[in-house]
N, C-alpha and C positions, 0 to 999 in steps of 0.2 A: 279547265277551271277547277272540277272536283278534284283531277291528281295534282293541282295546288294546294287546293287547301286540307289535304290527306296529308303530303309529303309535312306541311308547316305544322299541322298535330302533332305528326310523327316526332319532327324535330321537337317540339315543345317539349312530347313528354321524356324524351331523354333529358332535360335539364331539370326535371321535377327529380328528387332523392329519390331512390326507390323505397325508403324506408315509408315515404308519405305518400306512396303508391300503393301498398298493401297496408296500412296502418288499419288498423279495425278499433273503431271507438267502443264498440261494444262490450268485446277481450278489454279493451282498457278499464273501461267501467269496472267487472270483475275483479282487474290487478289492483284499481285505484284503493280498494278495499286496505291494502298494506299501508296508503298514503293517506285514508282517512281520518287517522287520530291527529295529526297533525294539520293538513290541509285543509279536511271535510272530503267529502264526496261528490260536496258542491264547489270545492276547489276556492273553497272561502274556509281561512284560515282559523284553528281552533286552540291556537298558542300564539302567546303572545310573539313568539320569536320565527314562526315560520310564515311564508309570505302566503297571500292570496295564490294562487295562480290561473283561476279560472277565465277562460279567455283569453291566456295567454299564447303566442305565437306559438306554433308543434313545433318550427326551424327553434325555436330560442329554448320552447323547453326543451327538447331533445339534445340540444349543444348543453344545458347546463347539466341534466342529466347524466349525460356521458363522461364530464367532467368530475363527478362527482364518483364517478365509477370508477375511473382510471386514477384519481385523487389527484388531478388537476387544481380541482376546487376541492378545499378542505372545510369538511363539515363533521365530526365524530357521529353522527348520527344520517345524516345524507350517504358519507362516503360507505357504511354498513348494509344501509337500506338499496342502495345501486349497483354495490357490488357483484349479485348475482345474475342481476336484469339483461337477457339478450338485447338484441338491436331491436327486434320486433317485438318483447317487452316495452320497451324505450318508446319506438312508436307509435304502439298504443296505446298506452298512458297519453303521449302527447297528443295523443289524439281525440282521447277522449276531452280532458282536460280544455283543450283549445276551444273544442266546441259547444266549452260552455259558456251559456252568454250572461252578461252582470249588467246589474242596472245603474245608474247613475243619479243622485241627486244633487244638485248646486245648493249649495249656500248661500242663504237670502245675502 
């Protein structure tokens, strides 16, 4: 029964990325530093033209990320600022990022 549920671990974490296996929210906090003027460091947005991203998915920001690195996605100011960012840059940011949580108010 244990080298069942050992092997089904096993298996899981090969379909986890490796990038969000070693991702360090920490590191990211640090890098997020470059993403502050525009995001925040709360990942709550401090122009009116860039998005929130706090609480945002690592898998989604890391894809848009990398996009913007490779200039997939075209941003004059994204595609410069991603350019130099390793994968483990990427995922840390993403990681930090993801892990932050927003609160929510309804509208009476």
């Amino acid at each position: 029964m244990i080298a069942r549920i050992f092997a089904a671990l096993s298996i899981l974490s090969l379909l986890i990325p490796a990038s969000a296996q070693a991702a360090d929210a920490k590191a990211g906090r640090k890098k997020a530093q470059m993403c502050a003027a525009c995001h925040g460091i709360d990942g709550i947005s401090k122009m009116p033209m860039a998005p929130n991203i706090a609480g945002s998915p690592a898998m989604y920001l890391e894809k848009q990320i990398k996009a913007f690195r490779s200039e997939e996605r075209k941003d004059e100011t994204m595609n410069v600022v991603a350019k130099p960012l390793s994968d483990a840059d990427i995922a840390d940011l993403a990681a930090w990022y993801s892990g932050l949580t927003v609160g929510v108010t309804l509208p009476n």
